[in-house]
N, CA, C and O atoms as CSV, one atom per row, in Angstrom:
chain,resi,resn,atom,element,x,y,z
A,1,UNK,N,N,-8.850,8.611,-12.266
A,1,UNK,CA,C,-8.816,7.549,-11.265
A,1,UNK,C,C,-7.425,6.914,-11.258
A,1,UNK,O,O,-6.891,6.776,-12.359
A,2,UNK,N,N,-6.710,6.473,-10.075
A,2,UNK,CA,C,-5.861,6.260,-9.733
A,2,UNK,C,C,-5.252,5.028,-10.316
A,2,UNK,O,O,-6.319,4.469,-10.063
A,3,UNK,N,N,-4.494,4.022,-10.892
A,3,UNK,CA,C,-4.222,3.287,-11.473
A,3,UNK,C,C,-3.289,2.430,-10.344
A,3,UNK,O,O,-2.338,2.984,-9.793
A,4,UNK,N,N,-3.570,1.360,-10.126
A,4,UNK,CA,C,-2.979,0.567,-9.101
A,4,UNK,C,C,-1.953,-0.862,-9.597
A,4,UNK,O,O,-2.481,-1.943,-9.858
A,5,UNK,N,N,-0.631,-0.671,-9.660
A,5,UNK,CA,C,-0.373,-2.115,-9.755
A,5,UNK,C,C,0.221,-3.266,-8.568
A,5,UNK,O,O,1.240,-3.001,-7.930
A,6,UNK,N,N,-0.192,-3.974,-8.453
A,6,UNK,CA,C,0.608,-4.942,-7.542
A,6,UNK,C,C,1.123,-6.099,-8.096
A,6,UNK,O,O,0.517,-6.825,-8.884
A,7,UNK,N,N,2.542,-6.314,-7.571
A,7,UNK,CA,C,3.430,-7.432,-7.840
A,7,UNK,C,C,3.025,-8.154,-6.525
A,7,UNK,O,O,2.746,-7.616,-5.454
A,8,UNK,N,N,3.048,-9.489,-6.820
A,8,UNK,CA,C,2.857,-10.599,-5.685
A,8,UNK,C,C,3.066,-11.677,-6.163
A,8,UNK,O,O,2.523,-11.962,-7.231
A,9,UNK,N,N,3.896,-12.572,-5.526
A,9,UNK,CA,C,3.821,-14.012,-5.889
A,9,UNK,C,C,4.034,-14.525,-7.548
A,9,UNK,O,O,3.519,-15.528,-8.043
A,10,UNK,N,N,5.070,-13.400,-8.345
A,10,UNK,CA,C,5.226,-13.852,-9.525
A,10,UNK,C,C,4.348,-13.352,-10.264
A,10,UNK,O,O,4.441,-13.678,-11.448
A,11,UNK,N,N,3.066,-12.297,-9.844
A,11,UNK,CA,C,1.745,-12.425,-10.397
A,11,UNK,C,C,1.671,-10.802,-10.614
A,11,UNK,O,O,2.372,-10.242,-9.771
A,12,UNK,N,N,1.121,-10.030,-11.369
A,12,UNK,CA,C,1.116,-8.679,-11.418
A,12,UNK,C,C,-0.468,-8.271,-11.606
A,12,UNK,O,O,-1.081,-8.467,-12.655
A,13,UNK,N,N,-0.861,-7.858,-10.789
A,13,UNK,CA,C,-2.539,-7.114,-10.638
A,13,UNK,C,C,-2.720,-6.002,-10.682
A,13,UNK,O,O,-2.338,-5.208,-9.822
A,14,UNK,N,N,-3.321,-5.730,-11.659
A,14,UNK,CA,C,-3.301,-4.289,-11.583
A,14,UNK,C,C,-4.825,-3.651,-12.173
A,14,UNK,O,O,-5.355,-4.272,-13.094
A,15,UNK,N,N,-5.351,-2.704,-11.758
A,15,UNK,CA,C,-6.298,-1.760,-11.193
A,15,UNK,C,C,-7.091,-0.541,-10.786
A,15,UNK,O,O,-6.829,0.006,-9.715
A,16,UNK,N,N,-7.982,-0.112,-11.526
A,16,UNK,CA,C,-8.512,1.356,-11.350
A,16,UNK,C,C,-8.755,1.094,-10.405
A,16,UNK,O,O,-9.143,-0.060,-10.220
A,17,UNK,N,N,-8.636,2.258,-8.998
A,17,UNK,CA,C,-9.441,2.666,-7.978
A,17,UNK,C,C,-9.688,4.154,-7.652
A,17,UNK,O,O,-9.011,5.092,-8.072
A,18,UNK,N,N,-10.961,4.240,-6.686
A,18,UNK,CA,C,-11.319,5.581,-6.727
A,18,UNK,C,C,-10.003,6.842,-5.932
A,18,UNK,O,O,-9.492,6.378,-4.912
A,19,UNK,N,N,-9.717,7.652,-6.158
A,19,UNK,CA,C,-9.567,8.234,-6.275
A,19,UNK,C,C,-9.301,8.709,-3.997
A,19,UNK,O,O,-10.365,8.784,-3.384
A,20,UNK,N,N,-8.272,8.890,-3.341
A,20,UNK,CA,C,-8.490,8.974,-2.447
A,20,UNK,C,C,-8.892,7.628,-1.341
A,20,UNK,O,O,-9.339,7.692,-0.196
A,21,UNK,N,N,-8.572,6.524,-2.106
A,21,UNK,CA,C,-8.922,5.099,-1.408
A,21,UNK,C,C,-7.827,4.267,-0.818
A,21,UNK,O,O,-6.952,3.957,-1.625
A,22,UNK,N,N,-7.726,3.976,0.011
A,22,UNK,CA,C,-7.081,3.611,0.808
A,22,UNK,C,C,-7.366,1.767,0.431
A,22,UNK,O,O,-8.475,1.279,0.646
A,23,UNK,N,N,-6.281,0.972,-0.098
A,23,UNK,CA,C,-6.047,-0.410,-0.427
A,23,UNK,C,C,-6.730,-1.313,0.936
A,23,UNK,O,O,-7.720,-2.020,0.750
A,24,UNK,N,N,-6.277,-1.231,1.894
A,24,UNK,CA,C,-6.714,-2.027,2.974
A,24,UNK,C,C,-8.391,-2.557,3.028
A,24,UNK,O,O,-8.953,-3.651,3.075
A,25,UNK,N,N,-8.897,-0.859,2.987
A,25,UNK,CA,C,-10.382,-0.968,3.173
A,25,UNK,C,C,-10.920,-1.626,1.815
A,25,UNK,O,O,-11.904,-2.356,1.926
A,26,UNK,N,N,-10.525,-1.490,0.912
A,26,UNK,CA,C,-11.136,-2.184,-0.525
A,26,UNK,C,C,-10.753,-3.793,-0.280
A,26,UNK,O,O,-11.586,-4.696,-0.365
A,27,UNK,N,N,-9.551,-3.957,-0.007
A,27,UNK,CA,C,-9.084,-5.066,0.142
A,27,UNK,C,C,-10.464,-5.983,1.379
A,27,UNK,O,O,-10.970,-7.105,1.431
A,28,UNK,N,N,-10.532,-5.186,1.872
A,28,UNK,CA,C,-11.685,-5.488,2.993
A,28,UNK,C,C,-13.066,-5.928,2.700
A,28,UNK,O,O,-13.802,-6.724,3.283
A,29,UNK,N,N,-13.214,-5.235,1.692
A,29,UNK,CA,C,-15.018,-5.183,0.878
A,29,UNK,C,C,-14.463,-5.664,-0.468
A,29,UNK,O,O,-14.983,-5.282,-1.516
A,30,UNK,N,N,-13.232,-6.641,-0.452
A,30,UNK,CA,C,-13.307,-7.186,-1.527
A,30,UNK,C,C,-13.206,-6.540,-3.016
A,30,UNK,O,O,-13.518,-7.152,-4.038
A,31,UNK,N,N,-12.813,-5.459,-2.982
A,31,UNK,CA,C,-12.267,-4.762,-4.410
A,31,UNK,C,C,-11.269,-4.805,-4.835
A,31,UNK,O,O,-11.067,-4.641,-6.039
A,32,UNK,N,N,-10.125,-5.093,-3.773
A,32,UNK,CA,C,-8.955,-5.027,-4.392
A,32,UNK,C,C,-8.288,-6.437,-3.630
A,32,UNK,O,O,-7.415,-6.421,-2.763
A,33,UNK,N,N,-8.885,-7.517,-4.150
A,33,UNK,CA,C,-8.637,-8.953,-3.207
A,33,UNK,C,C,-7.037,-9.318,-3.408
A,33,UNK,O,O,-7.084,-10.469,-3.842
A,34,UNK,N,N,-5.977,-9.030,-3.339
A,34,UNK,CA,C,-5.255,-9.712,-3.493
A,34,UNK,C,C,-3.867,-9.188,-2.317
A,34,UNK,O,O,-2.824,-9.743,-1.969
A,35,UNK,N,N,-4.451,-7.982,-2.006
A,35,UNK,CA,C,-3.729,-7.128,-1.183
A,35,UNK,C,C,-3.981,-8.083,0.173
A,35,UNK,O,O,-5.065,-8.353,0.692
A,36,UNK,N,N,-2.362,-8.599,0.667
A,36,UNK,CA,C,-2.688,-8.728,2.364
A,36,UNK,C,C,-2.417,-7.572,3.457
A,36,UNK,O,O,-1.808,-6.502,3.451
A,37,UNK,N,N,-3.052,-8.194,4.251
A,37,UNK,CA,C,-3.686,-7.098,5.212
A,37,UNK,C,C,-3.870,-7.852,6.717
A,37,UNK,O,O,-4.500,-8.908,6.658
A,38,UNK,N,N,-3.535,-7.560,7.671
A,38,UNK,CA,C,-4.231,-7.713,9.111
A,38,UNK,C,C,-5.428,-6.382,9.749
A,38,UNK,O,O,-6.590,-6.020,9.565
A,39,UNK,N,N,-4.459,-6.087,10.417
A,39,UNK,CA,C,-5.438,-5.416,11.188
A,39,UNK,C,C,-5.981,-4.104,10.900
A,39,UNK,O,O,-7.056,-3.582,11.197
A,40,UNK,N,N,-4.944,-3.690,10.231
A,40,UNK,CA,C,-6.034,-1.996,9.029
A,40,UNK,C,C,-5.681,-0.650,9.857
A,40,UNK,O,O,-5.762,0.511,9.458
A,41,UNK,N,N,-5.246,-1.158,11.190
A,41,UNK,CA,C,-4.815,-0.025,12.061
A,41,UNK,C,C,-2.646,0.570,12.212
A,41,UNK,O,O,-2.114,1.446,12.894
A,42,UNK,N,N,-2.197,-0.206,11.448
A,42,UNK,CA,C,-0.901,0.301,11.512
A,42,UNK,C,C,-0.261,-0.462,12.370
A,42,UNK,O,O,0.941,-0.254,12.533
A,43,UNK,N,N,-0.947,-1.545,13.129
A,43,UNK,CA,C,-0.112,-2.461,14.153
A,43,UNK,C,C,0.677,-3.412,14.130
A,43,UNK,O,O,1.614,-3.652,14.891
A,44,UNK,N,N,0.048,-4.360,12.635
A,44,UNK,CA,C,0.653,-5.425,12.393
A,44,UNK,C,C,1.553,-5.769,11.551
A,44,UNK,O,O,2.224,-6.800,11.592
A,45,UNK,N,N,1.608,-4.718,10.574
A,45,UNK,CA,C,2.538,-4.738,9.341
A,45,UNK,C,C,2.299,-5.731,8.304
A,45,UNK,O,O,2.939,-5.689,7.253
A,46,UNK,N,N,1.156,-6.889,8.598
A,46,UNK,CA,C,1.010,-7.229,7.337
A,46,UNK,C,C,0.737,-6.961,6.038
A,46,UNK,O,O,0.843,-7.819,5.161
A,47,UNK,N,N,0.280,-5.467,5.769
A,47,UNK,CA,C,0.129,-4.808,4.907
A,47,UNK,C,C,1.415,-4.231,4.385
A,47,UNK,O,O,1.077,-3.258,3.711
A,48,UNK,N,N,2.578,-4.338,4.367
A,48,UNK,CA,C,3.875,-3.967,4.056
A,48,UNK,C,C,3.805,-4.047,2.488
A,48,UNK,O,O,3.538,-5.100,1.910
A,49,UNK,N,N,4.023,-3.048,1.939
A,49,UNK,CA,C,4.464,-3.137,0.644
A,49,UNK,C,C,5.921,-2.322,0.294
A,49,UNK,O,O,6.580,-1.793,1.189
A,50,UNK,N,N,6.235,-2.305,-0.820
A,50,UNK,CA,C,7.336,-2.108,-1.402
A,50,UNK,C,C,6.641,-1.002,-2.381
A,50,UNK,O,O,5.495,-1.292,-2.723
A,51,UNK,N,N,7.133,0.138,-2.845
A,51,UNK,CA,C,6.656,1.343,-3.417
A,51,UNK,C,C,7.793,1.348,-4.542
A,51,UNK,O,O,9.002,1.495,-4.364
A,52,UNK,N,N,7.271,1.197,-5.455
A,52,UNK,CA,C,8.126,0.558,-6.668
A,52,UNK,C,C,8.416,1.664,-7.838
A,52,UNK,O,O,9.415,1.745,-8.553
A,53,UNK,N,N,7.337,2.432,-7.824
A,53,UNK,CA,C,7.129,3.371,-8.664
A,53,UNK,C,C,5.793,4.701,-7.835
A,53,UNK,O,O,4.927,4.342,-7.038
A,54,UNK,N,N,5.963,5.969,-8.246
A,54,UNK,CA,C,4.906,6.737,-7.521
A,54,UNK,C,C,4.932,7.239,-6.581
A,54,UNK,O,O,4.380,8.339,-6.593
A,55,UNK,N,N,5.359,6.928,-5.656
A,55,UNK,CA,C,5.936,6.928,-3.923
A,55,UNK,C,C,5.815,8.909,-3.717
A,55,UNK,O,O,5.452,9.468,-2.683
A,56,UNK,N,N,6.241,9.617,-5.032
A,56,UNK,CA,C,6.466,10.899,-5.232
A,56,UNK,C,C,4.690,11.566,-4.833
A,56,UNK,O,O,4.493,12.687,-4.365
A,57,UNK,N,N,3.545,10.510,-5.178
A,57,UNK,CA,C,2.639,11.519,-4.887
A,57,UNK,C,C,1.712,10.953,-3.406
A,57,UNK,O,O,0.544,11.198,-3.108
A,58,UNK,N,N,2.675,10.180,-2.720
A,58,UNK,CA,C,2.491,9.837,-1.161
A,58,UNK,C,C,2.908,10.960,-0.079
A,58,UNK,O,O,3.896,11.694,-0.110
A,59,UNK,N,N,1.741,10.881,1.020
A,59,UNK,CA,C,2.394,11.863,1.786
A,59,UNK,C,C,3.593,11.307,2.681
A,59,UNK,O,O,3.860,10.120,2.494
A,60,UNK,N,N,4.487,12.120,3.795
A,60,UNK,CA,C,5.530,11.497,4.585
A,60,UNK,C,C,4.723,10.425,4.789
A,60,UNK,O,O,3.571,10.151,4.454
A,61,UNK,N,N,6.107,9.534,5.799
A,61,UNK,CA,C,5.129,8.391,6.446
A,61,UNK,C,C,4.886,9.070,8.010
A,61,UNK,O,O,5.593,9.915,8.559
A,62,UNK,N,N,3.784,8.484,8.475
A,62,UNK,CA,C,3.299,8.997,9.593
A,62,UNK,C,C,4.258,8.594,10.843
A,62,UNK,O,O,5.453,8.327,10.711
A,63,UNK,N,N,3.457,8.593,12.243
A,63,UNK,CA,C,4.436,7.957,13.331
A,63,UNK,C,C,4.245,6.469,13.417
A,63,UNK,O,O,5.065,5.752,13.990
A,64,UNK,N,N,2.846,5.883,12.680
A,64,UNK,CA,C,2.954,4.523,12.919
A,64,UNK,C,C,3.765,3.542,12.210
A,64,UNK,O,O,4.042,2.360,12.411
A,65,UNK,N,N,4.174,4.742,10.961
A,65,UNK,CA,C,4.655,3.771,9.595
A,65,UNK,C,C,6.540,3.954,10.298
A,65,UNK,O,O,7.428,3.134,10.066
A,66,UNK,N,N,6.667,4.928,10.944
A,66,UNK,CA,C,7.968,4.987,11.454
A,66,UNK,C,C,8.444,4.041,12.608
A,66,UNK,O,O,9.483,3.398,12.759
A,67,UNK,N,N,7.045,4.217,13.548
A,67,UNK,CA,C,7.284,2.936,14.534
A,67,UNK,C,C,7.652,1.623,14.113
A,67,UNK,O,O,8.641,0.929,14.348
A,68,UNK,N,N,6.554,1.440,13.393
A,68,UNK,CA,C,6.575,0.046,12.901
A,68,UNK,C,C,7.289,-0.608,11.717
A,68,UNK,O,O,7.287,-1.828,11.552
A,69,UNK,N,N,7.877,0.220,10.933
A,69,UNK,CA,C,9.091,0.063,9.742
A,69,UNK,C,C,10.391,0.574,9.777
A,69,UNK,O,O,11.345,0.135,9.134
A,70,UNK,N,N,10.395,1.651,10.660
A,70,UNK,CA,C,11.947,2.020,10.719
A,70,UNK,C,C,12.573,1.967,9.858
A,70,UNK,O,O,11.929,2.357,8.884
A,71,UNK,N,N,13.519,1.697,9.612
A,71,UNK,CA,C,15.084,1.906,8.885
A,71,UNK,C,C,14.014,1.775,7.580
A,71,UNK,O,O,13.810,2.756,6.865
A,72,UNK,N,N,13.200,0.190,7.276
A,72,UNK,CA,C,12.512,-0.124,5.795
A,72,UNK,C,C,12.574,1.339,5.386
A,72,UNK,O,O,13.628,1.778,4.926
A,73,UNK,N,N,11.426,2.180,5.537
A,73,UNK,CA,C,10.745,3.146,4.733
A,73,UNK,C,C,12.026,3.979,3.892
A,73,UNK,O,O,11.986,4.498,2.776
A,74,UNK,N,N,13.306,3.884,4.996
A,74,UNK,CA,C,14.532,4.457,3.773
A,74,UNK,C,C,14.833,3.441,2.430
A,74,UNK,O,O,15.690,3.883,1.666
A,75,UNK,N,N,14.226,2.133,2.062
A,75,UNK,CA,C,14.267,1.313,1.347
A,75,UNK,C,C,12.906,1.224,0.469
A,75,UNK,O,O,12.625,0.304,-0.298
A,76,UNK,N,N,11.963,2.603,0.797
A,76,UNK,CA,C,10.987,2.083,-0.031
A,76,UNK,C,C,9.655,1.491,0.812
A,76,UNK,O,O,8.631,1.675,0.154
A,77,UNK,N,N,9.494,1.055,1.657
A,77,UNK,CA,C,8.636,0.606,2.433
A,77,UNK,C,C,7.683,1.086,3.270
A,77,UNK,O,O,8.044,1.729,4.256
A,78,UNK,N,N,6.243,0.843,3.006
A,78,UNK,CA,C,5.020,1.558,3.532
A,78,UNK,C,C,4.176,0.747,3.873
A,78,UNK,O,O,4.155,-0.382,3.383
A,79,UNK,N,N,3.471,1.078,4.612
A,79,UNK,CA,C,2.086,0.529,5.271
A,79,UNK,C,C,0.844,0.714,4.550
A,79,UNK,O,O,0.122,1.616,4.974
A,80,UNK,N,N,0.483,0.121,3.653
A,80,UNK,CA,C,-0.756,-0.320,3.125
A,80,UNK,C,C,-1.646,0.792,3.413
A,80,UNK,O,O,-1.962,1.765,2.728
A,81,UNK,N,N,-2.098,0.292,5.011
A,81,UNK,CA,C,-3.009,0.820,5.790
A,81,UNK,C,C,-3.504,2.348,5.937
A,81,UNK,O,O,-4.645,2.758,6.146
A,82,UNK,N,N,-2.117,3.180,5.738
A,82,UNK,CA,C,-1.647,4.686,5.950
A,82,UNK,C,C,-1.896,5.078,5.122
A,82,UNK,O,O,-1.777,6.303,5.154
A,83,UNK,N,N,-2.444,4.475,3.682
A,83,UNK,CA,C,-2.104,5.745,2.287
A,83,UNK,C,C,-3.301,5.615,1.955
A,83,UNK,O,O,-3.980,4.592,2.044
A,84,UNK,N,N,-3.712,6.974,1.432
A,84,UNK,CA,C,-4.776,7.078,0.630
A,84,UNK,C,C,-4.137,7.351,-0.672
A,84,UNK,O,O,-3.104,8.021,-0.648
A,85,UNK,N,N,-4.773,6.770,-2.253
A,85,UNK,CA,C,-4.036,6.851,-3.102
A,85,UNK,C,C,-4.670,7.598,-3.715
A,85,UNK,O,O,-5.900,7.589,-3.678
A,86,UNK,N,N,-3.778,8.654,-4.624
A,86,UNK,CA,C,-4.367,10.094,-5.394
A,86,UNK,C,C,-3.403,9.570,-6.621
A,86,UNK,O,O,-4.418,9.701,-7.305
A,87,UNK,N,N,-2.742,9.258,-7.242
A,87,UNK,CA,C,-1.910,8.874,-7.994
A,87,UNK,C,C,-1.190,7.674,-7.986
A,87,UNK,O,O,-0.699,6.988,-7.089
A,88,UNK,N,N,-1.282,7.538,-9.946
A,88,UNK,CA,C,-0.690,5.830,-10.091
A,88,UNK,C,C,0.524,5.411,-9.498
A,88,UNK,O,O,1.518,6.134,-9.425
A,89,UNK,N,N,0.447,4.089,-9.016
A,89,UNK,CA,C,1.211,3.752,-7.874
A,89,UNK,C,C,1.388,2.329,-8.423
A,89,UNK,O,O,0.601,1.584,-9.007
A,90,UNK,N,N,3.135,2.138,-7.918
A,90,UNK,CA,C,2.664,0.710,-8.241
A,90,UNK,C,C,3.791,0.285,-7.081
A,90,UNK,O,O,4.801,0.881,-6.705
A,91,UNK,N,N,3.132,-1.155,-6.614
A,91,UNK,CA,C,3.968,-1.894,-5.183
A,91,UNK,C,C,4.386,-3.508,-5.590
A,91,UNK,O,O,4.231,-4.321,-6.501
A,92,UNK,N,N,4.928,-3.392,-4.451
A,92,UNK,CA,C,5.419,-5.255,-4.101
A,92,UNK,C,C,5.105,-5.619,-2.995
A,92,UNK,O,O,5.293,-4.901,-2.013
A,93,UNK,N,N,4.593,-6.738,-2.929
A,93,UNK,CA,C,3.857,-7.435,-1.627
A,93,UNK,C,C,4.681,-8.516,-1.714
A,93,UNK,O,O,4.635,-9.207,-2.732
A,94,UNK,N,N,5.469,-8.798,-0.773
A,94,UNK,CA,C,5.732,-10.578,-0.534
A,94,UNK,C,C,4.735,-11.504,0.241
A,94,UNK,O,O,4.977,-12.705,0.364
């Protein structure tokens, strides 16, 4: 199972999740509460994180994560929303 950490707010959370789970939707049903999030569809970017470590077992970013982050994603930057996680990962949320 996938090992999750998040930096936020000075605060570091970190987390087994299953395997193939996508942060948003847990974040949604309350498993992984600390993750922000809007709309879950790639539109709003509040789900922006910072890929700190791991990033190696993410797939490309798609066309929404390109639309909507541009230049970022050469800095590290992904959409929450887009990843399903298969490997330990760890991010930054502002």
């Amino acid at each position: 199972m996938p090992n999750v950490k998040l930096h936020q707010n000075g605060q570091v959370y970190q987390q087994e999740i299953g395997a193939n789970s996508n942060l948003v939707v847990l974040a949604g049903i309350k498993k992984f509460p600390h993750l922000k999030y809007g709309c879950g569809m790639g539109k709003c970017t509040k789900c922006t994180v910072k890929v700190l470590a791991g990033g190696e077992g993410l797939p490309e970013p798609n066309w929404k994560e390109n639309k909507m982050l541009g230049e970022k994603i050469s800095q590290g930057y992904r959409l929450a929303c887009q990843l399903y996680i298969h490997e330990d990962i760890e991010i930054c949320q502002d």
